[in-house]
C-alpha positions as CSV (number, residue, x, y, z in Angstrom):
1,X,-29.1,-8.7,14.3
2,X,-30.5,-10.1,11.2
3,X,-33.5,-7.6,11.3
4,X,-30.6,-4.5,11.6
5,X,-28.7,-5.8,8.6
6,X,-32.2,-5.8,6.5
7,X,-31.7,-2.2,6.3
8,X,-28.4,-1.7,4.9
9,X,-29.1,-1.9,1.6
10,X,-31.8,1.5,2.1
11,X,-29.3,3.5,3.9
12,X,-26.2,2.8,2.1
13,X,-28.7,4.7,-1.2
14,X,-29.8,7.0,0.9
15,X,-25.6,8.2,2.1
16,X,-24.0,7.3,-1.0
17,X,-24.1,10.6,-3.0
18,X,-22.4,12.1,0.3
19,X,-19.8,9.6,0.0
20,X,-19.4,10.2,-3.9
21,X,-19.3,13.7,-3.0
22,X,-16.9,13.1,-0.4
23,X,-14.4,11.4,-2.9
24,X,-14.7,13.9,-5.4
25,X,-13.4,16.7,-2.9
26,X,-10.8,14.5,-1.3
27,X,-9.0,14.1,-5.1
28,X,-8.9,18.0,-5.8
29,X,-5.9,17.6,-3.0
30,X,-3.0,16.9,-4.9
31,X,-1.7,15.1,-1.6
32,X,1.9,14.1,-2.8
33,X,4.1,13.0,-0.2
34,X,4.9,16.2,1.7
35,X,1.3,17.8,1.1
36,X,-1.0,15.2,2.5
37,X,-1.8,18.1,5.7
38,X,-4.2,19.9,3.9
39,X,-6.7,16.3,2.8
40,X,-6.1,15.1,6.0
41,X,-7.6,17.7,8.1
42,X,-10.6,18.1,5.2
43,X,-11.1,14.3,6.4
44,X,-10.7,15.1,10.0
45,X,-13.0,17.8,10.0
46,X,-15.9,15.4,7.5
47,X,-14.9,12.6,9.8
48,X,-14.6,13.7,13.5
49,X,-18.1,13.7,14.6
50,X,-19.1,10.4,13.3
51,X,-16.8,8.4,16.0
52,X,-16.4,8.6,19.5
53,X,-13.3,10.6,18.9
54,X,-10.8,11.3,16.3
55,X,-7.2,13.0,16.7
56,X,-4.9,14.4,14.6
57,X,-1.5,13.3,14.7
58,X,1.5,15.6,14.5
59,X,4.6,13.7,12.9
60,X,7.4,15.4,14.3
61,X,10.8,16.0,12.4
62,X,12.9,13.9,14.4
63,X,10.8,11.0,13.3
64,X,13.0,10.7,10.6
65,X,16.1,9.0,12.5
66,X,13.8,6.1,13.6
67,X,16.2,2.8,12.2
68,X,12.6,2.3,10.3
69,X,12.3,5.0,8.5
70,X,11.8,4.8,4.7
71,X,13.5,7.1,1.8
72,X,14.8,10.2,3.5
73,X,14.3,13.5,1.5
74,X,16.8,16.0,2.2
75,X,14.3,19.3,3.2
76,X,11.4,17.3,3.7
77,X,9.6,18.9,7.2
78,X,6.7,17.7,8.8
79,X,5.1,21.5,9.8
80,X,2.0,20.7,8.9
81,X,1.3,16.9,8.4
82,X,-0.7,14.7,10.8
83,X,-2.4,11.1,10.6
84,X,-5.8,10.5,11.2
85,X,-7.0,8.5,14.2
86,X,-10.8,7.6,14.5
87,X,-11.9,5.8,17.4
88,X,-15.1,4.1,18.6
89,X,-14.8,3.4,22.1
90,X,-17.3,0.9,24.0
91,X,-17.7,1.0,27.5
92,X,-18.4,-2.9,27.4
93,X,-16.4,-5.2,25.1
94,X,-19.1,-7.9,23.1
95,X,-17.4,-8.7,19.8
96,X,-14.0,-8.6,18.3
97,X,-12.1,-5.6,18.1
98,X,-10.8,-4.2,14.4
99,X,-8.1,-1.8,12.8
100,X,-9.1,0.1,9.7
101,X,-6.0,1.7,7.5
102,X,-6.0,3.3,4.3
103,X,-3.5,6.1,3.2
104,X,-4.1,9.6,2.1
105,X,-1.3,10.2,-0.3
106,X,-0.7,9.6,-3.5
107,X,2.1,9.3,-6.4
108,X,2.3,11.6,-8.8
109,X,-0.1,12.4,-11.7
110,X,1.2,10.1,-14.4
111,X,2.6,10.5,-18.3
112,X,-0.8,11.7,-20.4
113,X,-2.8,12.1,-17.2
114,X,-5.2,15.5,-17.7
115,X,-6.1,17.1,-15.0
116,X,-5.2,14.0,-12.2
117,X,-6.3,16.6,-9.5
118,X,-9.9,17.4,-11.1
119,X,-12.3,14.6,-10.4
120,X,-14.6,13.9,-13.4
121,X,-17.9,11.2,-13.3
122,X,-18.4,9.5,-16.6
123,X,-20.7,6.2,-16.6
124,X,-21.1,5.7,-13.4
125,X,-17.3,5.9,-12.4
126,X,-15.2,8.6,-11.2
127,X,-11.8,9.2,-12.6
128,X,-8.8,10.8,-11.1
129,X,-5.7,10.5,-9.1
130,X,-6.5,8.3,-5.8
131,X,-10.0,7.1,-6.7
132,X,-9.0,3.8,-6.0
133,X,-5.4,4.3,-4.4
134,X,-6.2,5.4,-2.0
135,X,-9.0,8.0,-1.0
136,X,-11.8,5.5,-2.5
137,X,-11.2,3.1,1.0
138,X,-11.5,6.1,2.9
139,X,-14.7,7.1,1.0
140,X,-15.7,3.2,2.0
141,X,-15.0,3.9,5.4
142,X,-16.6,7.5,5.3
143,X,-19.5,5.6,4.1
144,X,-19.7,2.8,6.8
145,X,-19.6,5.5,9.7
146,X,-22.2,7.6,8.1
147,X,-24.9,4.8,7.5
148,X,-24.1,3.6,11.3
149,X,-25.0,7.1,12.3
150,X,-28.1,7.1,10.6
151,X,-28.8,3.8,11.9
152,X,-28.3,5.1,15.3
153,X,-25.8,2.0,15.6
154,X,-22.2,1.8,16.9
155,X,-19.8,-0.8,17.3
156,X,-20.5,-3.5,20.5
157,X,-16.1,-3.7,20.2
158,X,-13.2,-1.0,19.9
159,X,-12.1,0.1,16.3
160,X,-9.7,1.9,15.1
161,X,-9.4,3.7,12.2
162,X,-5.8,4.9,10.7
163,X,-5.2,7.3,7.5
164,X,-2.1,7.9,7.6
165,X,0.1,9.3,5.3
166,X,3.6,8.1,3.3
167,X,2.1,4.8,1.9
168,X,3.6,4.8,-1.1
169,X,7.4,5.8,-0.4
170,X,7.8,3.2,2.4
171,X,4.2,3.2,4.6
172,X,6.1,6.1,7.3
173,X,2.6,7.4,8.3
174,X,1.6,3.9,9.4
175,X,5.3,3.2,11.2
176,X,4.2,7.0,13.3
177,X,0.8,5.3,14.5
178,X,1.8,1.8,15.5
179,X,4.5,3.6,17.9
180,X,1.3,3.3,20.1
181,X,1.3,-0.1,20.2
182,X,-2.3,-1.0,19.7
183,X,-3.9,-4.1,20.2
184,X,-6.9,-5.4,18.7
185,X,-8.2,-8.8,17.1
186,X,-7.7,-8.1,13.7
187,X,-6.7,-5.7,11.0
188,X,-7.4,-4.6,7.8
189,X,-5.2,-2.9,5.0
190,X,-7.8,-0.9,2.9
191,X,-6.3,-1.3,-1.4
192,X,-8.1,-1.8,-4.2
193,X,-7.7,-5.6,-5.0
194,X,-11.6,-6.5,-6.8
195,X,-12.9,-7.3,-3.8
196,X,-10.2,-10.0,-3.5
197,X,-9.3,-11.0,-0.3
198,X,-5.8,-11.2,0.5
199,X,-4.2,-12.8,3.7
200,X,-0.6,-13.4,1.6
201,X,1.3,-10.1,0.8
202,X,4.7,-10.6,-1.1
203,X,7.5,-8.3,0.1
204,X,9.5,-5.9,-1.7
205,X,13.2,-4.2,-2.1
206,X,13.6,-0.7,-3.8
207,X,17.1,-0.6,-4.9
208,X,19.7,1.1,-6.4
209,X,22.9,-0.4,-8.1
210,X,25.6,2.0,-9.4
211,X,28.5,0.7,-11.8
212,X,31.3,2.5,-12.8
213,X,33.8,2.3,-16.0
214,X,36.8,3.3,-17.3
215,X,35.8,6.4,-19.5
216,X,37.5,6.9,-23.0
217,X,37.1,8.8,-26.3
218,X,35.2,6.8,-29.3
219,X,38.3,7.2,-31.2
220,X,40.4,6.2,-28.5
221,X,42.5,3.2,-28.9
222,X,42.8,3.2,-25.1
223,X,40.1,0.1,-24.3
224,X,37.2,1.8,-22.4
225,X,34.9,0.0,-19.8
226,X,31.2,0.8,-20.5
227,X,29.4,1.5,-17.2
228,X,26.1,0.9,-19.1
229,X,27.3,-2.4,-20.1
230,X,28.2,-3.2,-16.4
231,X,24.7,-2.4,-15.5
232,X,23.4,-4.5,-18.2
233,X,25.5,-7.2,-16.2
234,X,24.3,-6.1,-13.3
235,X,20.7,-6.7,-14.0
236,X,20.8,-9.9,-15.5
237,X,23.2,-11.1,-12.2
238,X,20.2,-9.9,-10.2
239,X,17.5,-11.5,-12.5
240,X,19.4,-14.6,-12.4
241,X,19.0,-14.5,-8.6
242,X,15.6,-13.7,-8.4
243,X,14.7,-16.6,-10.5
244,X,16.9,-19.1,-8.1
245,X,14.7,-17.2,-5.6
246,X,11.8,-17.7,-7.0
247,X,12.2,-21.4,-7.4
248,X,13.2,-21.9,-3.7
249,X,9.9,-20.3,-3.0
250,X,7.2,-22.2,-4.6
251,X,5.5,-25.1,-2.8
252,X,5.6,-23.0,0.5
253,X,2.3,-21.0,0.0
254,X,-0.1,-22.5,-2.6
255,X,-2.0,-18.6,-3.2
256,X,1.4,-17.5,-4.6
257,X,1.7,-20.8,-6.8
258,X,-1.1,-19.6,-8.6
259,X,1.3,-16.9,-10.3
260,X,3.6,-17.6,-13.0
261,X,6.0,-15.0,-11.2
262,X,4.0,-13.5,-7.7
263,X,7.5,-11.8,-7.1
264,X,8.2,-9.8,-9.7
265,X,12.3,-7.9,-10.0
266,X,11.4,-4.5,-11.8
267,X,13.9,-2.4,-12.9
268,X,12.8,1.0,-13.2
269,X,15.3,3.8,-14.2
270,X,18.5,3.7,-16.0
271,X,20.6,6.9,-16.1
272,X,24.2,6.4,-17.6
273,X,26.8,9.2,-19.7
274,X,27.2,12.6,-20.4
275,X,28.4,12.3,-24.1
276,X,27.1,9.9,-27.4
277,X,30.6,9.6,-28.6
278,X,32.3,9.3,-24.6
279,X,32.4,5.6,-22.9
280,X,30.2,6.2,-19.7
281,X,32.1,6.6,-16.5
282,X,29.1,5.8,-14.4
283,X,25.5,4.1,-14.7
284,X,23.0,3.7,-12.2
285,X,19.4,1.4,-12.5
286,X,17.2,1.6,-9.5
287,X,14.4,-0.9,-8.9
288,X,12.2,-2.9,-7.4
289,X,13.1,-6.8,-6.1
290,X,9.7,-8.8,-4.7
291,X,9.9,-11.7,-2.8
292,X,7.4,-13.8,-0.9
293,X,7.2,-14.3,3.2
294,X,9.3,-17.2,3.3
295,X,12.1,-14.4,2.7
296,X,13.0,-11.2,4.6
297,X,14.2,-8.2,3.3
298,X,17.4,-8.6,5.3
299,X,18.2,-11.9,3.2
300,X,17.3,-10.6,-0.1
301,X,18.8,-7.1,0.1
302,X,22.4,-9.7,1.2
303,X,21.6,-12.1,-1.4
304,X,21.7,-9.3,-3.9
305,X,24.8,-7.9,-3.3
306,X,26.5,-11.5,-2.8
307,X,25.3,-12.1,-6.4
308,X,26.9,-9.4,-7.8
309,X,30.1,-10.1,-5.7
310,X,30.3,-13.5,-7.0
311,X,29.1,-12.9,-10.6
312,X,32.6,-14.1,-12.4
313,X,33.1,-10.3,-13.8
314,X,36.3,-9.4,-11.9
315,X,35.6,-5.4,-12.9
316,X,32.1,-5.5,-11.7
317,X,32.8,-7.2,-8.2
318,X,34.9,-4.3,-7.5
319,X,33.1,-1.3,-9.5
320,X,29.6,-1.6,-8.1
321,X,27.5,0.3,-5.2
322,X,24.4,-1.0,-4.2
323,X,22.0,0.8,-1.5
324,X,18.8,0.5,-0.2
325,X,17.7,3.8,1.0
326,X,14.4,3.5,-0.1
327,X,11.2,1.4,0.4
328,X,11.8,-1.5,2.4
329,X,8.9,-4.0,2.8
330,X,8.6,-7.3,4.6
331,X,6.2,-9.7,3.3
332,X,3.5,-11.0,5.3
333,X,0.7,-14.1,5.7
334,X,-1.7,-15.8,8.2
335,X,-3.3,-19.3,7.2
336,X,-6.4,-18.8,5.0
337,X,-8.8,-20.2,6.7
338,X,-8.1,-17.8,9.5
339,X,-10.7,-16.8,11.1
340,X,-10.8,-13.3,10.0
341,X,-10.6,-14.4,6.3
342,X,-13.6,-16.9,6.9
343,X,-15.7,-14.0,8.3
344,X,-15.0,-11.4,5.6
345,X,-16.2,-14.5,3.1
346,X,-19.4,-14.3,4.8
347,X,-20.0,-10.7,4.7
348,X,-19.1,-10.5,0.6
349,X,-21.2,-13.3,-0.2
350,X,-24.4,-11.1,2.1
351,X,-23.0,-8.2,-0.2
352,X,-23.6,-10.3,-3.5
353,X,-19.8,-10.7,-4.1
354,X,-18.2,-14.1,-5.4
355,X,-15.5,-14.2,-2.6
356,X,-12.2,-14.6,-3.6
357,X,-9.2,-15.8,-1.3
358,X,-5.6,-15.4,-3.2
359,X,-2.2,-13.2,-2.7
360,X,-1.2,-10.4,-3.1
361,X,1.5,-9.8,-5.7
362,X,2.2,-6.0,-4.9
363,X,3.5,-4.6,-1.2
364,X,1.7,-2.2,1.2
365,X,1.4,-1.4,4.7
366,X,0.2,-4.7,5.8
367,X,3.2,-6.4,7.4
368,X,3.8,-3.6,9.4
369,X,0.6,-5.0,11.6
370,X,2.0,-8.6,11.1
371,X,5.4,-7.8,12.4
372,X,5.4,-5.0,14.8
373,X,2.0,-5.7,16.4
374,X,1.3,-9.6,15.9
375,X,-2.3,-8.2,14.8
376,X,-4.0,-11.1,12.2
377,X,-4.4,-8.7,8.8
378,X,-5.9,-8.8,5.6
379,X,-5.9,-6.8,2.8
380,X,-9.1,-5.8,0.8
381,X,-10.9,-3.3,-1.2
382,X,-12.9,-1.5,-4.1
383,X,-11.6,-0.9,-7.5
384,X,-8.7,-2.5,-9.4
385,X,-5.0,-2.4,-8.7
386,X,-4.9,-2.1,-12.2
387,X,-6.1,1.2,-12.0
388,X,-4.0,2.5,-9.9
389,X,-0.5,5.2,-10.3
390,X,-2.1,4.5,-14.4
391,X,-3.1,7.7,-16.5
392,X,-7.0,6.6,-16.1
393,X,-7.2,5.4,-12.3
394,X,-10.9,4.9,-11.8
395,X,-13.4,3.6,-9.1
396,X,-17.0,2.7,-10.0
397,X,-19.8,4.0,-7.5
398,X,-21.3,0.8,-7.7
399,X,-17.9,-1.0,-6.3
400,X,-17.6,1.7,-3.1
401,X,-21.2,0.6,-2.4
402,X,-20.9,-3.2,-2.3
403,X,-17.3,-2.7,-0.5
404,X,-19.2,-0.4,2.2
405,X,-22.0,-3.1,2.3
406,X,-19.2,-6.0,2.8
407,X,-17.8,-3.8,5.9
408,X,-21.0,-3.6,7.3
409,X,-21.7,-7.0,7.3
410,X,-18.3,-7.6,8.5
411,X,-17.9,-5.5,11.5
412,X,-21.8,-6.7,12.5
413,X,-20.7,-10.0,12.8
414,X,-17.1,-9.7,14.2
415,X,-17.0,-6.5,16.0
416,X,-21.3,-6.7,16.9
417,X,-23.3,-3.6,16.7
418,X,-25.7,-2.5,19.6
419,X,-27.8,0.6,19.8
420,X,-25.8,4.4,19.7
């Protein structure tokens, strides 16, 4: 094996303008939730014939009464969107078999964002909207299968590869492909994290909280209740709570006690009145509640609204609403010295990479593998979460090579590779 893995390093120079390439067309699809069809079939058709087989999913409509479901749109059909499924097959099992995922949408181009659709290359890094979230994995990925190829290599164990769509409002696409009920010996959740590898993901709650007043005149000597000032209330009830949270958290998983706050409460929007010189009838905040694996959304999403019932304001404990109708994440973790943790440490330090073991302080489809298939899953990638939903999301070339290099490695020593 040793003598196969000398010639990585030639072939991953010899693919990796096609993969650049690659990138660069998948970005010109401004795949949005709702218009991820067209990029996935462009990476069906780049993709198909470098597997055993590949399939396109059709997501049907009536997916969206699954008790699962995240963030219904009103309108929103599913004509012409599909996952993508790439399989490699072996007739004889000799390694450990592997789940790839990485999502094909993305958010929206951001504030000051030019041209978030038109990939540009400046210093050996390529800008635009997905680069790193999330279309520079699958450019890892396309990578890995094209230098296997030219290797005249496959895997000596199944993999599975899933780019699914809806990542972002809820992880929906990946929910549609693990109806299947797959089974493998590990998995892993393609996002940019530095090459960091992540067995701890915290959790998350999107919420909304909507307050309501007694509306007067500014001139009225009629006493008004501000709904703005209710949700100002409201927010520090719930920031109150996430602290107490927090604090009940810590000593339970030593990567997250590396963060002054791995759980972050966001609040996001505010949208209150109708009229400067009018007290506002009604005020709504919608956000975003982490929380680590020792919780579950279930307990948070009750421990918020008990806060706000027992606050001490008598008018907010019966003038509030909140809902959870959006993104609902569990958190997830295996130990990390797992074994699949231990062998990804292996492959970056063959790749040249300082490997890195911490948590992950942001949500993603991971837990869905913990939970609902009891797969062992890690999160790991290229480029910087910084980067990412920001007004100059970025990947450098050099960063898809090394994380390309790492998978190699990886899947030759946990999967095994054995002539095509």
């Amino acid at each position: 094996m040793e003598n196969i893995e000398n010639n990585f390093d030639t072939v991953i120079e010899k693919q990796l303008n096609s993969a650049v390439d690659f990138l660069c067309k998948m970005v010109k699809f401004d795949s949005v939730r709702g218009k991820e069809g067209l990029v996935n079939r462009f990476i069906f058709d780049e993709m198909k014939n470098l597997c055993d087989n590949a399939e396109l999913i059709q997501i049907p409509d009536s997916f969206v009464s699954h008790p699962k479901y995240s963030w219904k749109i009103e309108g929103l059909k599913y004509f012409e969107t599909q996952n993508v499924r790439l399989n490699f097959n072996p007739e004889t099992k000799k390694g450990k078999s592997l789940i790839l995922n990485a999502h094909s949408d993305v958010v929206p181009n951001s504030q000051n964002q030019i041209d978030a659709f038109n990939p540009r290359i400046k210093n050996g890094k390529i800008f635009g909207r997905g680069t790193c979230d999330d279309k520079g994995q699958i450019a890892v990925m396309y990578l890995v299968l094209k230098c296997l190829k030219q290797l005249k290599l496959r895997p000596a164990a199944p993999i599975s590869i899933d780019i699914v769509v809806e990542e972002e409002n809820g992880g929906n696409g990946s929910l549609f492909a693990l109806q299947d009920q797959m089974i493998a010996d590990a998995a892993i959740i393609m996002e940019p994290s530095d090459f960091k590898i992540l067995p701890s993901v915290r959790g998350a709650v999107w919420f909304e909280v909507k307050c309501t007043g007694r509306p007067t005149h500014s001139g009225s000597q009629e006493p008004g209740i501000s709904a703005i000032k209710m949700a100002v209330k409201a927010m520090n009830i719930l920031e109150i709570y996430h602290d107490e949270l927090l604090k009940k958290s810590r000593g339970i998983n030593k990567l997250f006690d590396s963060f002054d706050n791995p759980m972050p409460i966001t609040f996001g929007m505010l949208n209150a009145g109708d009229w400067p010189a009018t007290v506002p009838a009604v005020a709504s905040i919608k956000g975003v509640f982490g929380f680590l694996p020792n919780s579950t959304v279930t307990e948070v999403q009750n421990g918020m609204k008990e806060a706000l019932e027992k606050s001490g304001d008598n008018w907010l404990r019966d003038n509030f609403e909140i809902t959870f109708n959006m993104l609902n994440n569990e958190g997830n973790q295996i130990p990390d010295d797992h074994p699949l943790v231990e062998e990804l440490c292996k492959a970056e330090i063959k790749a040249g990479i300082k490997p890195v073991v911490t948590a992950m302080t942001a949500a993603c489809d991971a837990w869905q593998y913990v939970h609902r298939l009891k797969v062992p899953t890690v999160v790991i990638g290229a480029g910087s979460l910084k980067h990412a939903h920001s007004n100059i999301e970025q990947i450098e070339i050099d960063d898809i090579k090394k994380m390309a290099k790492t998978l190699l490695y990886f899947i030759s020593n946990w999967c095994g590779l054995s002539s095509a």
